[in-house]
N, C-alpha and C positions, 0 to 999 in steps of 0.2 A: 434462804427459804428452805432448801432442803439439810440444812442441819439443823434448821426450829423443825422441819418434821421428822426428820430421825430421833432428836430428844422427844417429842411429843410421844413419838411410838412408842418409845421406851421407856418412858413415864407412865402407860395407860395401867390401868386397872386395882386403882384406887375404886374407881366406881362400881365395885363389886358389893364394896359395902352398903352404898344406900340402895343396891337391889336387894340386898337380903335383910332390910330391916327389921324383919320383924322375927327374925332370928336374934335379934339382941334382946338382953333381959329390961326390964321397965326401971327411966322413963328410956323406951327404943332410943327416940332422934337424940338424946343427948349422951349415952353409951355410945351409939354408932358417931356422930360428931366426935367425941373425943377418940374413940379408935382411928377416925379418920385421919383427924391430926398427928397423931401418932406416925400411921404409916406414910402419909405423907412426908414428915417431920425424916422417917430412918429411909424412905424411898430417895427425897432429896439428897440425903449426908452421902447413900452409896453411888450417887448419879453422879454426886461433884466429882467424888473422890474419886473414880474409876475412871472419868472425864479428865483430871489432871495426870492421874498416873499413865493415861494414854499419852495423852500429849507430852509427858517426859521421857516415855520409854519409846515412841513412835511405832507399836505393833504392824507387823506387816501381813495383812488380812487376807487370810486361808480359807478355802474350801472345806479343807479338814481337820478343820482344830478353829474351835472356840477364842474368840478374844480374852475371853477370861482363864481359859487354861493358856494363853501363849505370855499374858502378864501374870499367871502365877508361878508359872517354870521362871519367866523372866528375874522375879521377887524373889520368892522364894526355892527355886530349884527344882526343876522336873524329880519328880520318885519321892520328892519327904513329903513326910507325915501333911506337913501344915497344907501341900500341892493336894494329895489326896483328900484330905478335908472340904477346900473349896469346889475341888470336883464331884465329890457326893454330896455335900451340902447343894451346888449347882443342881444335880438330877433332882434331888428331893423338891427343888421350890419349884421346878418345872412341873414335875407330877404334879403336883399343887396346884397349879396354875391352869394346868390343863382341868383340873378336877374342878374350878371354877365355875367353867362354862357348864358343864354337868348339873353344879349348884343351883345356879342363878338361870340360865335359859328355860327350863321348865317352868320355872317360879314367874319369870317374867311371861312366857307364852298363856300359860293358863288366866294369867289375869287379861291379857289380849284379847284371849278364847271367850274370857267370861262374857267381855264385852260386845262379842261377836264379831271381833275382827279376823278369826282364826279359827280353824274348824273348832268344836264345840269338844272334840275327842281329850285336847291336850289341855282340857281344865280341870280331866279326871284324875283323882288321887286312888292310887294301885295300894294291894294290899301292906307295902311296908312304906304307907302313910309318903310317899314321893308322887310325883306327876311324873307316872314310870310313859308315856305314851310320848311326852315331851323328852326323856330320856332318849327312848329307842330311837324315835327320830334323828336326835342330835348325834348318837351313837353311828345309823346309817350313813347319814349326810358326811361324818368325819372319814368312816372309811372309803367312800366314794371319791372325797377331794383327796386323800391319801393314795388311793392307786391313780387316780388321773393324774397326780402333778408327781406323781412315783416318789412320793414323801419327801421330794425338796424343799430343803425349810428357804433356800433362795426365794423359790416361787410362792410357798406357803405364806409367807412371814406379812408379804407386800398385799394377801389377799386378806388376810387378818385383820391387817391395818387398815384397806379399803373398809372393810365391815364394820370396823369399833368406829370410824370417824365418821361415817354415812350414818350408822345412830346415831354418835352426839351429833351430827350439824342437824338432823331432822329433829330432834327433841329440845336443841337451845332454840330454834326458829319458831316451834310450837309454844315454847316458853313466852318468846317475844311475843306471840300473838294472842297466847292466855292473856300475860299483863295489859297489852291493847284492849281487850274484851272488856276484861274482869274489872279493870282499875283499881284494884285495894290499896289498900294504905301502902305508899313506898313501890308504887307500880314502874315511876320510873325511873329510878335505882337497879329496880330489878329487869326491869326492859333492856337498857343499857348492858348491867352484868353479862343476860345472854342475848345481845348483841353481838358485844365484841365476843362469847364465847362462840358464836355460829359463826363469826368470820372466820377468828383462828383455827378452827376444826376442821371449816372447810376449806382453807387456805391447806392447812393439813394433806386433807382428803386429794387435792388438785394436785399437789406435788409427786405421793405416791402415786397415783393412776399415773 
């Protein structure tokens, strides 16, 4: 159970894409569907791979130093070219990554707001056309969990992970309960699908905590 939710962790954020739908060009859901595939498709290929080359090289897991910098020295050689590469390419996807949540948490809280589950403020669009109100928030709240756990990504990493799995287990459970309601065509197909996606999530969720 807790190596299904270690991969699970580290598999998340595919779902960035169907929050920002409607950033993709027309028809949306079938650009975002194939983009999805896509990153799925190369998210999967680096998971195996890095999953196998662990388990042949047996990395012995540091405080200070990355897995992926101790299997790139391992590979290919502390100081060359090819090392430095994986390591800036590394910071680059993390900036990235972090810049995600920037993306998409405004976008989703404003539509929240709209609906009045969240104050009314962070459905506002600021003069350079962003939901700068849902910005500043998430900006705050990041520096506050950063000086309280004094920027340990040990402690950071597992609060993270609490937060992504507690949304999906609460939005596949909603799911199930839309199909219950709604009954459309193929309701229980799609009951089932998020089903079992509320167990595994919160199966997820129960391990980290």
């Amino acid at each position: 159970a807790r190596a299904f939710s270690s991969g699970a962790v580290a598999l998340t954020g595919p779902e960035a894409i169907p929050n920002g739908l409607q950033a993709f060009r027309p028809p949306e859901s079938r650009t975002a569907a194939t983009t999805l595939v896509m990153m799925a498709t190369i998210l999967g290929g680096f998971f195996f791979g890095l999953s196998l080359l662990a388990d042949r090289l047996r990395p012995t897991v540091s405080e200070h130093e990355t897995l992926l910098s101790i299997m790139g020295a391992a590979v290919f050689g502390r100081g060359t070219a090819v090392y430095l590469f994986i390591q800036l390419t590394t910071m680059a996807i993390l900036f990235l990554a972090a810049n995600t949540a920037f993306a998409d948490f405004p976008r989703l809280s404003s539509i929240i707001a709209a609906d009045g589950y969240l104050p009314r403020q962070l459905a506002h669009r600021g003069d350079r056309l962003v939901f700068s109100n849902g910005i500043v928030v998430l900006a705050v709240t990041a520096c506050v969990l950063l000086a309280a756990f004094g920027g340990s990504t040990t402690a950071l990493i597992p609060l993270y992970a609490v937060g992504v799995f507690t949304g999906f287990t609460i939005s596949q459970v909603g799911m199930v309960r839309h199909h219950a309601r709604e009954r459309e065509s193929g309701w229980r197909r799609g009951q089932l699908i998020n089903g079992v996606g509320a167990v595994a999530t919160g199966l997820v969720l129960v391990v980290v905590v």
